[in-house]
C-alpha positions in Angstrom: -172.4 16.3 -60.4 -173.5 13.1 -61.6 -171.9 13.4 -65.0 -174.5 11.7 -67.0 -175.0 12.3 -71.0 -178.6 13.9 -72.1 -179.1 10.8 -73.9 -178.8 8.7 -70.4 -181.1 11.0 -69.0 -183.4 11.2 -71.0 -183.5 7.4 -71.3 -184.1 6.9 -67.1 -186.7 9.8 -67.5 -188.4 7.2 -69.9 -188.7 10.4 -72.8 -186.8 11.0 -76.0 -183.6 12.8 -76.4 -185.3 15.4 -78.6 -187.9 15.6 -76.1 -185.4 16.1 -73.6 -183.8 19.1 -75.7 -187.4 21.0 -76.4 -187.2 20.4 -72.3 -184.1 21.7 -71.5 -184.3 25.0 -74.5 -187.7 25.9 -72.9 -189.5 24.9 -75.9 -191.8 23.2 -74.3 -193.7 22.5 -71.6 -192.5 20.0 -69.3 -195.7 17.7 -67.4 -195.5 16.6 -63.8 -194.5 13.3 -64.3 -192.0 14.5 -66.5 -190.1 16.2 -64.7 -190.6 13.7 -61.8 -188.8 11.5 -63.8 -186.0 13.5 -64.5 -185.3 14.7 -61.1 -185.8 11.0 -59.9 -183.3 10.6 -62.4 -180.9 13.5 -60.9 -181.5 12.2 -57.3 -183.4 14.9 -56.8 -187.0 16.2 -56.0 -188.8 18.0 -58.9 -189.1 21.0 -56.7 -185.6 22.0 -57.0 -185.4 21.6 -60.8 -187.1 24.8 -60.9 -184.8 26.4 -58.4 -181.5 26.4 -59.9 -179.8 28.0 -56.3 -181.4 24.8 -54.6 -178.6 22.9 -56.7 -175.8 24.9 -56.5 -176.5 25.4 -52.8 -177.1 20.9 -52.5 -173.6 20.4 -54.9 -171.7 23.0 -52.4 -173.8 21.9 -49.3 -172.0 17.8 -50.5 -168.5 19.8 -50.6 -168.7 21.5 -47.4 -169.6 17.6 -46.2 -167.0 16.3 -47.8 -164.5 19.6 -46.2 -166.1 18.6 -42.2 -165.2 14.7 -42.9 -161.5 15.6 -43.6 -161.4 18.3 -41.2 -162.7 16.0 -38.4 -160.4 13.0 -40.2 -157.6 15.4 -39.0 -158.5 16.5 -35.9 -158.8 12.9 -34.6 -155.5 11.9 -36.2 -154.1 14.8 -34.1 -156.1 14.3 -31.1 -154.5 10.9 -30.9 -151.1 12.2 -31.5 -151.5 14.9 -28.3 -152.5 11.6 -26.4 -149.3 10.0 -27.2 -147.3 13.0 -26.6 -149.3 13.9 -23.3 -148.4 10.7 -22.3 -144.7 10.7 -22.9 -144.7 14.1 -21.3 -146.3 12.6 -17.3 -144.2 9.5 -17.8 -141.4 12.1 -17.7 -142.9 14.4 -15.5 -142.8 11.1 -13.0 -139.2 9.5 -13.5 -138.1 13.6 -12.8 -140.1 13.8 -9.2 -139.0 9.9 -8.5 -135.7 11.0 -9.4 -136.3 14.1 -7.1 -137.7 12.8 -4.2 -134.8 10.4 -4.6 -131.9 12.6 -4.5 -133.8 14.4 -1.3 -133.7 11.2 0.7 -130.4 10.4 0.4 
């Protein structure tokens, strides 16, 4: 969402507010440029005005983004944590053969 007022809209879609509110209360018809303007204004593409699932699916498409980029955040956090463990784990893996093989020879 980009949170904006009608009143902003309307004024980066270079048309009035009433304008904006015959627009948005289907009272009337809205011309190409139009409504190029006011999904240039959205960050969008005038094609997906018309499809309201387009923006639902792009605003839950940003969230699942937003969900992978933690998700991987955390994995790589963890990833290096195993790596640190790991390698705790062989150094004493090693001092407990040394220690081993040094009990055997004597």
């Amino acid at each position: 969402m980009l949170h904006i007022s009608q009143a902003k809209l309307a004024e980066y879609a270079d048309i009035s507010v009433p304008h904006m509110l015959d627009i948005e209360y289907c009272k009337t018809w809205v011309s190409d440029k139009t409504l190029t303007n006011i999904a240039h204004a959205l960050n969008m593409e005038a094609y997906e005005l018309l499809s309201p699932e387009k923006i639902e699916k792009k605003a839950e498409s940003k969230y699942i983004d937003i969900t992978l980029q933690q998700t991987a955040e955390l994995i790589n956090s963890k990833k290096n944590q195993l790596r640190k463990k790991t390698g705790e784990l062989m150094d004493d893996l090693i001092m407990e053969i040394l220690r081993m093989h040094q009990e055997k020879n004597r």
